[in-house]
One Martini backbone bead per residue (centre of mass of N, CA, C, O) as a GRO file, in nm:
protein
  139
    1UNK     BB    1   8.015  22.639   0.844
    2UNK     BB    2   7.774  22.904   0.771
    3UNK     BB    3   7.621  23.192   0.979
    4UNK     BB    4   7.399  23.438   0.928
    5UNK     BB    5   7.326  23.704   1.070
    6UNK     BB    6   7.073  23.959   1.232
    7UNK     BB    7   7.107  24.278   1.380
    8UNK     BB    8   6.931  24.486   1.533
    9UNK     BB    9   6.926  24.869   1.613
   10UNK     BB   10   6.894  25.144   1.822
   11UNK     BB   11   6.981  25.486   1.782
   12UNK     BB   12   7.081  25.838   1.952
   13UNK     BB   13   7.336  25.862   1.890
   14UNK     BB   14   7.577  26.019   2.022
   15UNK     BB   15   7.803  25.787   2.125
   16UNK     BB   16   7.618  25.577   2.176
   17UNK     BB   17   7.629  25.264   2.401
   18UNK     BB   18   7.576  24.917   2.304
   19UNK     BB   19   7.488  24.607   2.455
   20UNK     BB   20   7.569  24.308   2.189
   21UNK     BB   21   7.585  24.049   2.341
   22UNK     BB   22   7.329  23.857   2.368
   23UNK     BB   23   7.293  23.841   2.071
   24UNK     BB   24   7.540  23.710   1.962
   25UNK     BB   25   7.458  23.521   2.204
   26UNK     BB   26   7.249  23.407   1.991
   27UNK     BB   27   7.347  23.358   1.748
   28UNK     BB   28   7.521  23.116   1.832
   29UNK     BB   29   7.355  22.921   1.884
   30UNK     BB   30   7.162  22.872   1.669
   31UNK     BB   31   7.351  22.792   1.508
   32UNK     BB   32   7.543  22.548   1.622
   33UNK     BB   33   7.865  22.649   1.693
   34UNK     BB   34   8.124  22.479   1.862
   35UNK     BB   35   8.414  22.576   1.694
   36UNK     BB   36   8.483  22.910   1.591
   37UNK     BB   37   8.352  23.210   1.459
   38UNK     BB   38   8.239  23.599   1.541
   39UNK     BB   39   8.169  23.822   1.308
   40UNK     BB   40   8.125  24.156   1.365
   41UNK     BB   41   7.916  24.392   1.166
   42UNK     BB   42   7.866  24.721   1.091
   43UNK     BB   43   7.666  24.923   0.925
   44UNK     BB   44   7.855  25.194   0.761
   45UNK     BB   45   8.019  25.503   0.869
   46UNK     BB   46   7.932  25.604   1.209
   47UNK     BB   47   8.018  25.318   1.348
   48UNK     BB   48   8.136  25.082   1.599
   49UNK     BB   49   8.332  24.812   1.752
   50UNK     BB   50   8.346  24.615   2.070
   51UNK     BB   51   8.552  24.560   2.402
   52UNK     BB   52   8.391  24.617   2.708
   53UNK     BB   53   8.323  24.725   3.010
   54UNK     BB   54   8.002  24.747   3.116
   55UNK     BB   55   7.983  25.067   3.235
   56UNK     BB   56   7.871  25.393   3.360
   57UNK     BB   57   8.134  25.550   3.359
   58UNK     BB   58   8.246  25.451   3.074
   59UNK     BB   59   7.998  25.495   2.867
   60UNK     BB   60   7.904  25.766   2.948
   61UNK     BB   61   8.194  25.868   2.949
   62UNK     BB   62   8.485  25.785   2.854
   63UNK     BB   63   8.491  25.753   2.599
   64UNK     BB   64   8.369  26.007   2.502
   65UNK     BB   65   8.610  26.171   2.583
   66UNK     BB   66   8.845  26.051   2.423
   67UNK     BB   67   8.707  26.106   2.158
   68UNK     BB   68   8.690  26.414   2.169
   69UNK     BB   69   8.991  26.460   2.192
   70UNK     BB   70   9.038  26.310   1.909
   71UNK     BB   71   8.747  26.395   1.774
   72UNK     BB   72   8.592  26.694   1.768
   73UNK     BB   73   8.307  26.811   1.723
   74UNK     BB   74   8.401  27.124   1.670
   75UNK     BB   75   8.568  27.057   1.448
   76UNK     BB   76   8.733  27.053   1.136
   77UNK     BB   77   8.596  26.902   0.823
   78UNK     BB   78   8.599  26.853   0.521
   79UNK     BB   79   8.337  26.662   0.508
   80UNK     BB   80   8.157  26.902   0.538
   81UNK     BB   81   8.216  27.095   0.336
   82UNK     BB   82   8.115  26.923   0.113
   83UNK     BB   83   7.811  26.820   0.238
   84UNK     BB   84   7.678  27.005   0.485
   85UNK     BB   85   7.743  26.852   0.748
   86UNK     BB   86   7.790  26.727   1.079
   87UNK     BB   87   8.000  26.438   1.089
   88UNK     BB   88   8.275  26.378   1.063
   89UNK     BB   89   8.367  26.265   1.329
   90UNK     BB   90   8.185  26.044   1.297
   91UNK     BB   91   8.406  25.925   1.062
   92UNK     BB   92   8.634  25.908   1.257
   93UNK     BB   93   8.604  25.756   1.511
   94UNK     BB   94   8.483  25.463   1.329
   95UNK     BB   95   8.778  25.453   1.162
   96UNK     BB   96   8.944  25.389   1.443
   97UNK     BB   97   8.797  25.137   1.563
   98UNK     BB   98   8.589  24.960   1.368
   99UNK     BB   99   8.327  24.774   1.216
  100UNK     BB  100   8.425  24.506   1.392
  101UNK     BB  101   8.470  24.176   1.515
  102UNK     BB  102   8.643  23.852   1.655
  103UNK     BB  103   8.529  23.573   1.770
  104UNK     BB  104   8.547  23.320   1.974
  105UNK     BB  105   8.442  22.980   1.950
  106UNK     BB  106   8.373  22.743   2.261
  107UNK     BB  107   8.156  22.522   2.327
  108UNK     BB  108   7.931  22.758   2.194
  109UNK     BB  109   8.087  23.011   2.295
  110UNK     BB  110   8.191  23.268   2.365
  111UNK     BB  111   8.534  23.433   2.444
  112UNK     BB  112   8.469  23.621   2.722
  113UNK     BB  113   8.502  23.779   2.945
  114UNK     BB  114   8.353  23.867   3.281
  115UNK     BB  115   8.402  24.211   3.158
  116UNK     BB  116   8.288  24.159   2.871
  117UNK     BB  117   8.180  24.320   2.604
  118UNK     BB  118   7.958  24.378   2.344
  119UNK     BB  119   8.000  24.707   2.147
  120UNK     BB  120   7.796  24.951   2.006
  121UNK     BB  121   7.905  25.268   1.821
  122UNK     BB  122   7.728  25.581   1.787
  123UNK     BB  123   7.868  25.876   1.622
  124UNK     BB  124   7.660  26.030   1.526
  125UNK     BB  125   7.371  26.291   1.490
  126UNK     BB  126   7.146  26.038   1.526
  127UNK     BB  127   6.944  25.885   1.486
  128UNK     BB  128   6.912  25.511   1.407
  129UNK     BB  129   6.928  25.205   1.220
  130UNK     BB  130   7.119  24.903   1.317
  131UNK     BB  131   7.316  24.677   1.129
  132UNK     BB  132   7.410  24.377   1.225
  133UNK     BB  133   7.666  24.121   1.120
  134UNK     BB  134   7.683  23.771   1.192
  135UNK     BB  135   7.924  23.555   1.159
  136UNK     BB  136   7.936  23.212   1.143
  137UNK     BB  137   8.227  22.976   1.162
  138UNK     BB  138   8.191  22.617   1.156
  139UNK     BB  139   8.125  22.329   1.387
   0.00000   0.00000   0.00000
């Protein structure tokens, strides 16, 4: 059985990272599946999924700061000089990170750890409404 869901989520750009656990184990319960995956895909090319534990130091600051580090907002990128916007940064770290992740599913629950969350981070320069889509496949 495949069984797709769709998250809604608002975002205000600029690196904010949200956590898209509760959404997503609410996809798996619907679905009814009680052994296989949970591919979660963010629809677009300047947001981004992982999976991080949800604390106000890492998502408020670190996350942030590394992603600086590896793709300064204020550096050249070809992307703006073509289009004449500003996000170049923002789809290079959402093309580092990766626009997906796939989790097991066993005994009807996502098997993530106890500081595990699934977060999506929007990487724009502006709010977003951000449709991630959720596809449950097993039995």
């Amino acid at each position: 059985m495949v069984v797709t869901k769709k998250i809604q989520v608002s975002t205000n750009g600029n690196s904010e990272v949200l956590d898209i656990t509760l959404q997503a184990e609410k996809a798996v319960t619907d679905s009814g599946v009680s052994a296989g995956t949970a591919t979660l895909f963010v629809v677009g090319s300047t947001a981004a999924i992982t999976t991080t534990e949800y604390e106000p130091g890492l998502v408020n600051h670190d996350i942030k700061a590394a992603f600086e580090k590896i793709a300064p907002a204020n550096g050249r990128y070809e992307h703006e000089e073509t289009w004449h916007d500003d996000n170049g940064h923002s789809h290079v770290r959402a093309s580092l990170l990766g626009p997906s992740l796939t989790v097991p599913i066993v005994d009807g629950k996502l098997t993530l750890g106890t500081w595990q969350q699934i977060i999506l981070i929007d990487f724009d320069t502006r709010p977003r409404n951000r449709q991630v889509i959720c596809q449950i496949a097993g039995e």
